[in-house]
C-alpha positions in Angstrom: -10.2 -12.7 2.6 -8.4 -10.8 5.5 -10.0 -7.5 3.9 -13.2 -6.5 4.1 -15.4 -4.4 1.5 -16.0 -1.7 4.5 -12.0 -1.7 5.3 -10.6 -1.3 1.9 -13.7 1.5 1.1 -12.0 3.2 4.4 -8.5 3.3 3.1 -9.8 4.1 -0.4 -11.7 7.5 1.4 -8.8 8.3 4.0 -5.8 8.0 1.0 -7.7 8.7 -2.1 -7.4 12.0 -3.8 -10.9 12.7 -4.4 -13.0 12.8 -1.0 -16.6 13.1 -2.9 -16.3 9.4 -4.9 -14.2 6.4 -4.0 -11.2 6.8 -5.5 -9.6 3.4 -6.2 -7.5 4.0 -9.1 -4.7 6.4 -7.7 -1.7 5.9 -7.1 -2.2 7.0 -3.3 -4.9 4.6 -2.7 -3.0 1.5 -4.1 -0.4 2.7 -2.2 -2.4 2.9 0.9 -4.1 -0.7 -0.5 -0.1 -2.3 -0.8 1.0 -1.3 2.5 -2.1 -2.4 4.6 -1.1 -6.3 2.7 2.5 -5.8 3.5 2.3 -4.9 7.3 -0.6 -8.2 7.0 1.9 -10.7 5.3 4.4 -9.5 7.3 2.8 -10.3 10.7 2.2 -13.7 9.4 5.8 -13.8 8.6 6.5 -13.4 11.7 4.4 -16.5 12.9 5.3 -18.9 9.8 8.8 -18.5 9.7 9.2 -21.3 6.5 6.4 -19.8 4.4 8.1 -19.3 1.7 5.5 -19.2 -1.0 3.8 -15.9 1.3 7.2 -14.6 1.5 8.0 -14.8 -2.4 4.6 -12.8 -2.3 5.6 -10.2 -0.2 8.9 -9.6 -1.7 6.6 -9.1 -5.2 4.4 -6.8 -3.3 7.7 -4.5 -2.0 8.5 -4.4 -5.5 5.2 -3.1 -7.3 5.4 -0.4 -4.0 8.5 0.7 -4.7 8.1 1.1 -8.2 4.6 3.0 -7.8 6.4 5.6 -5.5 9.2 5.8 -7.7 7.1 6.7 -10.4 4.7 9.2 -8.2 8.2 10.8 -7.3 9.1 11.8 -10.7 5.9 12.4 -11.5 4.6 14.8 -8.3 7.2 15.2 -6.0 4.9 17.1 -3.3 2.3 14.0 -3.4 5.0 11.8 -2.8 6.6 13.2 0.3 2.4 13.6 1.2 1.7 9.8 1.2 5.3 8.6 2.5 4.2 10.8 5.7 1.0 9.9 5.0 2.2 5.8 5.4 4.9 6.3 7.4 7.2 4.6 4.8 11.0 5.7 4.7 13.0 5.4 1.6 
């Protein structure tokens, strides 16, 4: 796969909440975890114009983010505007 064990621990320490233990569950490190494969599928996108199959994938992928932040946002309103600067994501 495109992601290594060592990369995806990375993201998982740099976004997760807890800094002592790999933190893999939050919604800040799947967050983190969804936008590092959309900027990846994306690229490719931009190579293999008539993928559609990876495209149909991305456009999923969009989805489950968008639903994940929407749900951080109701739920914690300050560690949502955290991990959209965090990601650089706009709304």
């Amino acid at each position: 796969m495109y992601l290594s064990k060592e990369k995806k621990q990375e993201l998982f320490e740099n976004h997760g909440r807890s800094k002592s233990k790999v933190d893999t569950g939050s919604a800040e490190s799947q967050l983190a975890l969804f936008t590092h494969r959309i900027k990846h599928l994306t690229e490719h996108l931009k190579k293999n114009r008539k993928d559609y199959s990876t495209q149909q994938g991305l456009l999923r992928l969009v989805g489950k983010r968008r639903k994940m932040l929407d749900h951080l946002q109701k739920v914690d309103i300050e560690r949502y505007r955290k991990i959209i600067a965090e990601l650089g994501i706009r709304k």
